[in-house]
N, CA and C of each residue as an Amber inpcrd file, in Angstrom:
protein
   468
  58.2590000 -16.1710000   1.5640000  57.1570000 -16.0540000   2.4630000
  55.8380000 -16.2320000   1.7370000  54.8660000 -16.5830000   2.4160000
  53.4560000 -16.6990000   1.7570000  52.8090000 -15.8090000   1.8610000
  51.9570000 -15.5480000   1.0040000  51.2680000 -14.2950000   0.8210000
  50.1230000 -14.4390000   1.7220000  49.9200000 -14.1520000   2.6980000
  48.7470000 -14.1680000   3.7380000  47.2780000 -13.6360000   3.3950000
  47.0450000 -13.5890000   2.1900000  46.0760000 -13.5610000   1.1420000
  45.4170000 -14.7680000   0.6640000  46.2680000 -15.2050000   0.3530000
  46.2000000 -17.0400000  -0.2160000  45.4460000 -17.7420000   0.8890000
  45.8700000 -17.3010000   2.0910000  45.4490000 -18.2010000   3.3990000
  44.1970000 -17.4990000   3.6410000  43.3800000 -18.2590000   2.7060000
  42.3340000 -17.7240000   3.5160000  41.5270000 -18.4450000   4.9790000
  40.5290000 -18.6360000   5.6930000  40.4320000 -19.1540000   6.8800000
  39.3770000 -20.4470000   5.9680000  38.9910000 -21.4940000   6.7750000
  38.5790000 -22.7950000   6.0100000  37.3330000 -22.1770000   7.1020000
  35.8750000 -22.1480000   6.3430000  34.7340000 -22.3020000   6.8690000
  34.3740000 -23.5120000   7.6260000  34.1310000 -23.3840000   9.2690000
  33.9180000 -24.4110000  10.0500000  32.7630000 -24.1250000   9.8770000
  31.9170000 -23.9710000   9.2140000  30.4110000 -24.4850000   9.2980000
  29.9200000 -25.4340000   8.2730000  31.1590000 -25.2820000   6.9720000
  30.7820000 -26.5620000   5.6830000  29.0780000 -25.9120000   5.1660000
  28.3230000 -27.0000000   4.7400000  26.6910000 -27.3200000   4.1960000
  26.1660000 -26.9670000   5.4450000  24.6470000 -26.4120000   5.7840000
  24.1270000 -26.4570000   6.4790000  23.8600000 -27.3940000   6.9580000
  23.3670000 -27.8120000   8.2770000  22.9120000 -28.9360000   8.9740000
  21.2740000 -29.1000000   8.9500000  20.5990000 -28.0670000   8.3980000
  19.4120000 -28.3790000   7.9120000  19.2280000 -28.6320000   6.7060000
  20.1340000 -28.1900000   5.5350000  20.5100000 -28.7140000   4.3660000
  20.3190000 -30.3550000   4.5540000  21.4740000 -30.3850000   5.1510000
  21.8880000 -32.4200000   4.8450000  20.3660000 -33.0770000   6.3270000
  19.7660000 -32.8940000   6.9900000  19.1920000 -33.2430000   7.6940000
  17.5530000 -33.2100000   6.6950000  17.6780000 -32.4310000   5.9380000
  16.0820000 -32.1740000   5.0390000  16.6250000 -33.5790000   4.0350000
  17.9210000 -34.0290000   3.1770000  18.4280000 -34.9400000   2.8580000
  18.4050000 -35.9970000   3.3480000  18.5420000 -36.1600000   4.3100000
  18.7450000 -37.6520000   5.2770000  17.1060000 -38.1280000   5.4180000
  16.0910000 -37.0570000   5.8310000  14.5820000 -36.4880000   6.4510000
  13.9460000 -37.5300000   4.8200000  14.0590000 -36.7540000   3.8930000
  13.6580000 -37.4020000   2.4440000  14.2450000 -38.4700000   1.6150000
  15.0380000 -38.9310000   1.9570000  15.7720000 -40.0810000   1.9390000
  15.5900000 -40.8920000   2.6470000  14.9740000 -40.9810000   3.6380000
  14.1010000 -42.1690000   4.4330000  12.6260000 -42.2070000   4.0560000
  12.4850000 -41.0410000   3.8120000  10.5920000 -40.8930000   2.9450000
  10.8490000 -41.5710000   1.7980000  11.4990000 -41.3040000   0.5280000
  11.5580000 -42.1180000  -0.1300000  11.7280000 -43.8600000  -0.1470000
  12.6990000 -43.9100000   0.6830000  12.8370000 -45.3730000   0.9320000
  11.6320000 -45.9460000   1.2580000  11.2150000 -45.6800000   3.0730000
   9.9060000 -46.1290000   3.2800000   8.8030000 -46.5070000   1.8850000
   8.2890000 -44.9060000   1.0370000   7.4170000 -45.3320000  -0.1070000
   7.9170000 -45.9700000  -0.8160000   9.2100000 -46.3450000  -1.2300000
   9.6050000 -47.5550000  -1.9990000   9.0970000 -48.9120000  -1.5850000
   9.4850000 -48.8440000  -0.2280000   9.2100000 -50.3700000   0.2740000
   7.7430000 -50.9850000   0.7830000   6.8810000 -49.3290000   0.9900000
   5.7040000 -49.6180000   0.8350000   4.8570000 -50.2000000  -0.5190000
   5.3030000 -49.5700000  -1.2230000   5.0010000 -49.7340000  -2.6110000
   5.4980000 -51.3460000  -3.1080000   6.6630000 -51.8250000  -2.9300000
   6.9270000 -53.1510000  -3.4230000   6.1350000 -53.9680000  -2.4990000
   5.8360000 -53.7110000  -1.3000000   5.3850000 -54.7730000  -0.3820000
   3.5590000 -55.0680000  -1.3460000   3.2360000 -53.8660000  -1.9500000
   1.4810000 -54.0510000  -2.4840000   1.6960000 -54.8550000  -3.6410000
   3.1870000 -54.4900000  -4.1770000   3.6320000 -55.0600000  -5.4690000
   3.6590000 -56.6880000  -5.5120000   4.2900000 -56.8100000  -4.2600000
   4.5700000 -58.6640000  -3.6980000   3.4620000 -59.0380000  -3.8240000
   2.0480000 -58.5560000  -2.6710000   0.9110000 -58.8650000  -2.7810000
   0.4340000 -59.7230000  -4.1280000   0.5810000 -58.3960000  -4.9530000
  -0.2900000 -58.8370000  -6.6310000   0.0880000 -59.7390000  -7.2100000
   1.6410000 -59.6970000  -7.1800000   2.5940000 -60.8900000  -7.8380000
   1.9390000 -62.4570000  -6.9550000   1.6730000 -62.3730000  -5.8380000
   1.5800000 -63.7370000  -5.3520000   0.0240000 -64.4760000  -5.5530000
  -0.9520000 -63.2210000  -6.1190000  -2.4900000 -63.4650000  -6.4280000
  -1.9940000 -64.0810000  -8.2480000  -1.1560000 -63.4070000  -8.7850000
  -1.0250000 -64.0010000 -10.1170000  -0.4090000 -65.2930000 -10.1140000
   0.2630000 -66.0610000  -9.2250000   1.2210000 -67.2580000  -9.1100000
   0.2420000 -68.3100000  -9.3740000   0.0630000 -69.2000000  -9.8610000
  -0.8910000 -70.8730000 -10.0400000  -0.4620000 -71.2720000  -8.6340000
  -1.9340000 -71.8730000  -8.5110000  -1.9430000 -72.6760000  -7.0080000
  -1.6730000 -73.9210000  -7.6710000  -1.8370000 -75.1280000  -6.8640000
  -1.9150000 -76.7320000  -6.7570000  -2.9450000 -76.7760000  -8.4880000
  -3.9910000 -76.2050000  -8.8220000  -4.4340000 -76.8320000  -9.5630000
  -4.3840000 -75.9150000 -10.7560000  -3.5700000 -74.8510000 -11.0450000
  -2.9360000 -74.7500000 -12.0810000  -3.7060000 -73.2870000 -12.2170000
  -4.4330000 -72.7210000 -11.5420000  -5.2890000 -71.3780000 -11.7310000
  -4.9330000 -70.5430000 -10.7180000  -4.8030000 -69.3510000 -11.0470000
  -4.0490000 -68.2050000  -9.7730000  -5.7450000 -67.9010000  -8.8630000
  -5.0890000 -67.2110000  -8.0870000  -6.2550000 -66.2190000  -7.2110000
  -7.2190000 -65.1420000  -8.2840000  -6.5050000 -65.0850000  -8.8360000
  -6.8320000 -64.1610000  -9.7850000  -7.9340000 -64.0170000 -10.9640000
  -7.5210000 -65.5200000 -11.3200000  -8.3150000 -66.2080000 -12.0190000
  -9.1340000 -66.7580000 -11.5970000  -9.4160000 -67.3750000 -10.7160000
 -10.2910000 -68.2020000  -9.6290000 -11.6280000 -66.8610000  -9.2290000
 -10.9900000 -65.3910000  -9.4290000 -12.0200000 -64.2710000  -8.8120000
 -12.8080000 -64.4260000 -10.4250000 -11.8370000 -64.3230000 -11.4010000
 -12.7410000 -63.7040000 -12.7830000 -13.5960000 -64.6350000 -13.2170000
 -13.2080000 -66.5270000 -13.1330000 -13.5710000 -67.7310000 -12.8420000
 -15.1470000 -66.8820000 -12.4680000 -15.2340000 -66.8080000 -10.9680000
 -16.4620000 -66.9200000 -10.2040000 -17.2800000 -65.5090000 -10.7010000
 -16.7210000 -64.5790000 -10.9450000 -17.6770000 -63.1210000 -11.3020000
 -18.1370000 -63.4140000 -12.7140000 -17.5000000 -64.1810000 -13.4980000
 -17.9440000 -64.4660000 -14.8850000 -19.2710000 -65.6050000 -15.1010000
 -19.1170000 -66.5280000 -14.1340000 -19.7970000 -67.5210000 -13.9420000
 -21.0290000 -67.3210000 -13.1150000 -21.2150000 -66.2060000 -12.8620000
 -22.2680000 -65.7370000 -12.1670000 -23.1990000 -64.7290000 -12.1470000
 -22.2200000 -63.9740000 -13.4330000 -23.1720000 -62.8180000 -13.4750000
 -24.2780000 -62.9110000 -13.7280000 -24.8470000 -63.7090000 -14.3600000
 -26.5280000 -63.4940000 -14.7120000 -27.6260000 -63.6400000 -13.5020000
 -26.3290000 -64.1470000 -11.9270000 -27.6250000 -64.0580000 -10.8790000
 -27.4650000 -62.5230000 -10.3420000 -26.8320000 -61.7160000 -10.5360000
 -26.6610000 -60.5580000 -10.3290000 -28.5090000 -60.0370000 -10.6630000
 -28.9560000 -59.0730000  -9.2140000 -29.8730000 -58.4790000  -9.5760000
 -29.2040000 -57.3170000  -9.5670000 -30.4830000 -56.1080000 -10.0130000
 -29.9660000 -54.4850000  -9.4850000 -29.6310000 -54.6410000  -8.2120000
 -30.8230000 -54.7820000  -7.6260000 -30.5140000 -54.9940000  -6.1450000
 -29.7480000 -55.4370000  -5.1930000 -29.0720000 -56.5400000  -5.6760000
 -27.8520000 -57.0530000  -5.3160000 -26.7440000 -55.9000000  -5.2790000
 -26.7010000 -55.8390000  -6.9200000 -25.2250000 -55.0600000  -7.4630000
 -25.7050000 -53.8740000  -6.3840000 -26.4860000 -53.0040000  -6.1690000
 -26.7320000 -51.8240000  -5.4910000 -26.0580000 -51.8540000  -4.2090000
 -26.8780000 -53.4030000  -3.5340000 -26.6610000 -53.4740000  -1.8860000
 -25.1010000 -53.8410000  -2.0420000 -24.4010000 -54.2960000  -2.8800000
 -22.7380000 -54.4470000  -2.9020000 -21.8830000 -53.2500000  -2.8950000
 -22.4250000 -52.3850000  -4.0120000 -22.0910000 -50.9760000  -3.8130000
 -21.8410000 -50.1190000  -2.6530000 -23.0280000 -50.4040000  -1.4080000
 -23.3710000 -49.7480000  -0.1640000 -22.2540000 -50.4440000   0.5810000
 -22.2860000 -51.9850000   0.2870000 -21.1540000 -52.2470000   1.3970000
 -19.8830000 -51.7310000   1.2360000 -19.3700000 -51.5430000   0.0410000
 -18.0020000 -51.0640000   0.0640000 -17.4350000 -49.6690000   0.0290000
 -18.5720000 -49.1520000   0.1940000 -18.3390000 -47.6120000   0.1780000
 -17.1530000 -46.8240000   1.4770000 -17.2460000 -47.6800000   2.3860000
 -16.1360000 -47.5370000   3.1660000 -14.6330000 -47.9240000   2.9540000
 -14.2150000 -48.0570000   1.2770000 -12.9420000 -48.6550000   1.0870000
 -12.7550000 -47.4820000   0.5640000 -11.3550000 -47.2890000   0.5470000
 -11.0460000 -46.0060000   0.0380000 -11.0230000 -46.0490000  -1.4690000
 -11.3020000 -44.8530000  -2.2770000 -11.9700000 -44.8910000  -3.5510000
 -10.4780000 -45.5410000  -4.3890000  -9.4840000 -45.4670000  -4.6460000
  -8.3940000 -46.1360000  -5.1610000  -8.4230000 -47.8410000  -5.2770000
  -8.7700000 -47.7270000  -4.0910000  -8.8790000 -49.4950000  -4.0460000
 -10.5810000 -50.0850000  -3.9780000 -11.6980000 -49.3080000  -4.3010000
 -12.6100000 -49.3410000  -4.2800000 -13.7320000 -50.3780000  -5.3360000
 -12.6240000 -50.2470000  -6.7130000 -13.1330000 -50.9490000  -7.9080000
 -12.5960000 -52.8200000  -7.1570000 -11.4590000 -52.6580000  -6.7890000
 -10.4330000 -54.2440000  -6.9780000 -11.3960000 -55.0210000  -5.8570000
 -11.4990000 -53.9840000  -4.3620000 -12.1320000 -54.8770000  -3.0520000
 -13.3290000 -55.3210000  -3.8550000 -14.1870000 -54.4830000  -4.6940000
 -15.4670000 -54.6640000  -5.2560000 -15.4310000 -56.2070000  -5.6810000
 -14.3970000 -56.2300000  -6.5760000 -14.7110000 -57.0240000  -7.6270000
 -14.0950000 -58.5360000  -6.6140000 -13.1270000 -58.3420000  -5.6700000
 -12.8840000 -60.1730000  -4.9810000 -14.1050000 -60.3440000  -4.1750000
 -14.8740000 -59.1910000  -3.8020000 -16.2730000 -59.4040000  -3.0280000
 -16.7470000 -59.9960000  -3.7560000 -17.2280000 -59.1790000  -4.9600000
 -18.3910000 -60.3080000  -5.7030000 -17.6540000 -61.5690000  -5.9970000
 -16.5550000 -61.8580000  -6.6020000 -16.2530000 -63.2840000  -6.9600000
 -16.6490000 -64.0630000  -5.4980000 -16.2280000 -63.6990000  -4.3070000
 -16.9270000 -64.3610000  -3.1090000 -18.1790000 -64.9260000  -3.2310000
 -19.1760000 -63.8380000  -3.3980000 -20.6230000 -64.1370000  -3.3400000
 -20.9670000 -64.5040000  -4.6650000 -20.3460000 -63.8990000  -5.6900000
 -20.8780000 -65.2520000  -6.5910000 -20.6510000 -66.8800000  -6.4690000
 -19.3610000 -67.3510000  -5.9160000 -18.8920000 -68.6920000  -5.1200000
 -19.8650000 -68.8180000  -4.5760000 -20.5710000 -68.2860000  -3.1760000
 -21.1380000 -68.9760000  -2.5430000 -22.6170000 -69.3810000  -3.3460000
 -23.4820000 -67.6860000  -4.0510000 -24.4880000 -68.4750000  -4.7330000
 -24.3620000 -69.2070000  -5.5200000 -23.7560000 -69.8020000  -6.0870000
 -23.3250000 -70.8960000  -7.4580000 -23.2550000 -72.0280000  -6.2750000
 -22.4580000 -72.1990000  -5.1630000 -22.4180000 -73.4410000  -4.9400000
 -23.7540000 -74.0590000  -3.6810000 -24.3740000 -72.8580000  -3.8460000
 -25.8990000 -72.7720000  -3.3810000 -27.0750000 -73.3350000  -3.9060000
 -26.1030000 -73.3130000  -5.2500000 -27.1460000 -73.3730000  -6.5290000
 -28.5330000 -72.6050000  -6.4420000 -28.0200000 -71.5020000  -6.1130000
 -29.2420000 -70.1440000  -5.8370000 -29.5580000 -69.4790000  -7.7670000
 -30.8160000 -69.0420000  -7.1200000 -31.6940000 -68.5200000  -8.9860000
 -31.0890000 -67.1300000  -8.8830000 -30.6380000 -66.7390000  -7.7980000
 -29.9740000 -64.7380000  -7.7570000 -29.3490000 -64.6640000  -6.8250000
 -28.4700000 -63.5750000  -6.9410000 -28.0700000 -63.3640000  -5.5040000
 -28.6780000 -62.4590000  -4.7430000 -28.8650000 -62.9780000  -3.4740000
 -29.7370000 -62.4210000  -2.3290000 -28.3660000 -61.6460000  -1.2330000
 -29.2250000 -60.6640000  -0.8390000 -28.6050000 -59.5150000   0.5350000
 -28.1650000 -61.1520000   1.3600000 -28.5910000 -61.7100000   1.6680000
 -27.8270000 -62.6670000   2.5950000 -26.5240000 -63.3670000   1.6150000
 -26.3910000 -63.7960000   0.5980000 -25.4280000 -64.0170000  -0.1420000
 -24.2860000 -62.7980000   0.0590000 -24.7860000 -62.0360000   0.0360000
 -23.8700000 -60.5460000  -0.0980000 -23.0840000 -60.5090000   0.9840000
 -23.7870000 -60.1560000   2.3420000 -23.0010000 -60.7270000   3.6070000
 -22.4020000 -61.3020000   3.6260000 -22.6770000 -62.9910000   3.5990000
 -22.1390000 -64.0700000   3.8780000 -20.3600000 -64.0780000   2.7850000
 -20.9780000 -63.6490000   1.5550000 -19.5720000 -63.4110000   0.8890000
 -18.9250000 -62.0190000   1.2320000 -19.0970000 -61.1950000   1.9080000
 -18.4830000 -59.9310000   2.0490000 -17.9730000 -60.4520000   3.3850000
 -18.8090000 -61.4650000   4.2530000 -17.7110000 -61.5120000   5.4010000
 -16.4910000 -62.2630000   5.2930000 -16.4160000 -63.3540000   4.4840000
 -15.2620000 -64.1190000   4.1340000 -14.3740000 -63.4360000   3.0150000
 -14.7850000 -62.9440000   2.3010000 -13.8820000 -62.0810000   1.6050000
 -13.1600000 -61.0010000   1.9830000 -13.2340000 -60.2470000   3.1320000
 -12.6950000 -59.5340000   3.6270000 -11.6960000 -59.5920000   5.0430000
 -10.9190000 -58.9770000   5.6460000 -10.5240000 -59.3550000   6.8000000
 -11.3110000 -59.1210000   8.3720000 -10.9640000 -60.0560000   9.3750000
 -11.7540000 -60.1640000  10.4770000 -12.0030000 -58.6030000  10.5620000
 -10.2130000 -57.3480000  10.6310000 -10.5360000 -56.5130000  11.1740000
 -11.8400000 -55.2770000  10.7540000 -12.2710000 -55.6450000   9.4810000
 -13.3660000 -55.0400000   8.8200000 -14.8680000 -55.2440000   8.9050000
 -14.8040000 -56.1360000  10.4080000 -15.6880000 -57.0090000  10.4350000
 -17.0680000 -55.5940000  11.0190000 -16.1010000 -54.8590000  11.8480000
 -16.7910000 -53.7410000  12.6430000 -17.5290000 -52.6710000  11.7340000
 -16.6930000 -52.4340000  10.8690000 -17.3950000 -51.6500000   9.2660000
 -19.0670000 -52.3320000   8.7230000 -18.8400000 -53.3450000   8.7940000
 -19.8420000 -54.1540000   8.3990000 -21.0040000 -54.1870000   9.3130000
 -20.5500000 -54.5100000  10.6320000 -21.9420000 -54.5820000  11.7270000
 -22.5730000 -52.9230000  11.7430000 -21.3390000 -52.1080000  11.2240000
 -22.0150000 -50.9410000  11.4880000 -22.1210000 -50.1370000  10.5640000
 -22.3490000 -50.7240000   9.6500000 -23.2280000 -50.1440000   8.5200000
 -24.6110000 -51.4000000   8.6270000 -24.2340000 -52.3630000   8.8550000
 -25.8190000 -53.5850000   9.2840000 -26.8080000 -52.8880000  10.1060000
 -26.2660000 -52.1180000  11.9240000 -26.8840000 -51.5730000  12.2400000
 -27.6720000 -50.5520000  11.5570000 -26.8810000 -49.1590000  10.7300000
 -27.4570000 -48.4200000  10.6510000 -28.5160000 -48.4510000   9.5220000
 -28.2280000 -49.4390000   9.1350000 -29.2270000 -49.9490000   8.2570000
 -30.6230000 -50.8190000   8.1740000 -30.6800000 -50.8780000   9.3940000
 -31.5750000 -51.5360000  10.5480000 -31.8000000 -53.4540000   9.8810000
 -30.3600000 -53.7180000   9.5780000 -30.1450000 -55.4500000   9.2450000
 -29.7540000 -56.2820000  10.6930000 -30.6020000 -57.0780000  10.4870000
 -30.0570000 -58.1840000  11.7900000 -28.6740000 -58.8180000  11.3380000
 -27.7010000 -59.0710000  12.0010000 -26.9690000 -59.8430000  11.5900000
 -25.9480000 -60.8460000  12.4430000 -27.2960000 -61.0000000  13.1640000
 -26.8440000 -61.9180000  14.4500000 -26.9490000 -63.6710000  13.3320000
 -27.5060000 -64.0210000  12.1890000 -27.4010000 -65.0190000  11.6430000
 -26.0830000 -65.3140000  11.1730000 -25.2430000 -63.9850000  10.6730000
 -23.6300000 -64.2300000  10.3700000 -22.6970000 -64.2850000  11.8610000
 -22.9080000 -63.9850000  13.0400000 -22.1800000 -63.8260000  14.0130000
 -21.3400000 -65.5190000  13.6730000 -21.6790000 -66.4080000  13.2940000
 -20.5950000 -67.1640000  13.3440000 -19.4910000 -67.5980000  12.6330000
 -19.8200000 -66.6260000  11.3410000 -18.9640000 -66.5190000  10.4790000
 -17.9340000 -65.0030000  10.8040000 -18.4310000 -64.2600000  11.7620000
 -17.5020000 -63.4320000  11.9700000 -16.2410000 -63.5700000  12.8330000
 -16.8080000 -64.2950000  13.4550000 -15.9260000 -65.0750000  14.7690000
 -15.2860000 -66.4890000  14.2180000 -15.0310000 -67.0410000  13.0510000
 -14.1810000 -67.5980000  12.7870000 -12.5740000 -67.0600000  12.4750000
């Protein structure tokens, strides 16, 4: 006979179900920030790739900020500062710096003696995306800037 000791009863409840559910819960958090994270990763990788003429995005920004700095006023660098103050401080230095390669592009192919607050615009609106366009008019407003002269560069 068996010793009815031995038999003990098998726990029908196992692991908790908030146990393995806090598991499953963070195991999709992780994933997600994984795949968030490679997707910024793809981004960078595809700014470093050579275009058609043998120079990345990348290079093409350091290209134009290098080639231009000497039209840099205070005033400029200042009013660039103001515009981007609405990027979040992490990504605050990088937006900075494809802005200016923008507006240095455009004053260089202006063949401008400095860069001017209208340079600044004009390259902060193409350098950035349409949806940021609203950031911009409204910091223009509160800043009492017209900027009904860019409206057609916003609307491209």
């Amino acid at each position: 006979m068996l010793n009815n000791a031995l038999l003990l009863p098998l726990s029908s409840e196992g692991p908790s179900n908030l146990f393995l559910n806090s598991i499953v819960f963070w195991g999709f958090v992780l994933l997600g920030l994984m795949v968030i994270g490679g997707f910024f990763m793809f981004r960078k990788f595809l700014k470093v790739l050579p275009k058609a003429d043998g120079k990345s995005k990348l290079d093409w920004q350091n290209h134009w900020v290098e080639t231009s700095r000497h039209l840099w006023t205070d005033e400029a660098k200042a009013f660039l500062t103001m515009l981007v103050q609405p990027v979040p401080g992490p990504f605050r230095d990088i937006a900075k710096h494809s802005i200016a390669a923008e507006i240095g592009r455009i004053a260089l192919e202006e063949k401008a003696s400095e860069v001017t607050r209208d340079h600044c615009i004009k390259g902060y609106i193409s350098a950035t995306p349409k949806r940021d366009n609203k950031f911009l008019i409204t910091f223009l407003e509160k800043n009492q800037i017209d900027y009904q002269p860019y409206r057609h560069l916003m609307n491209k």
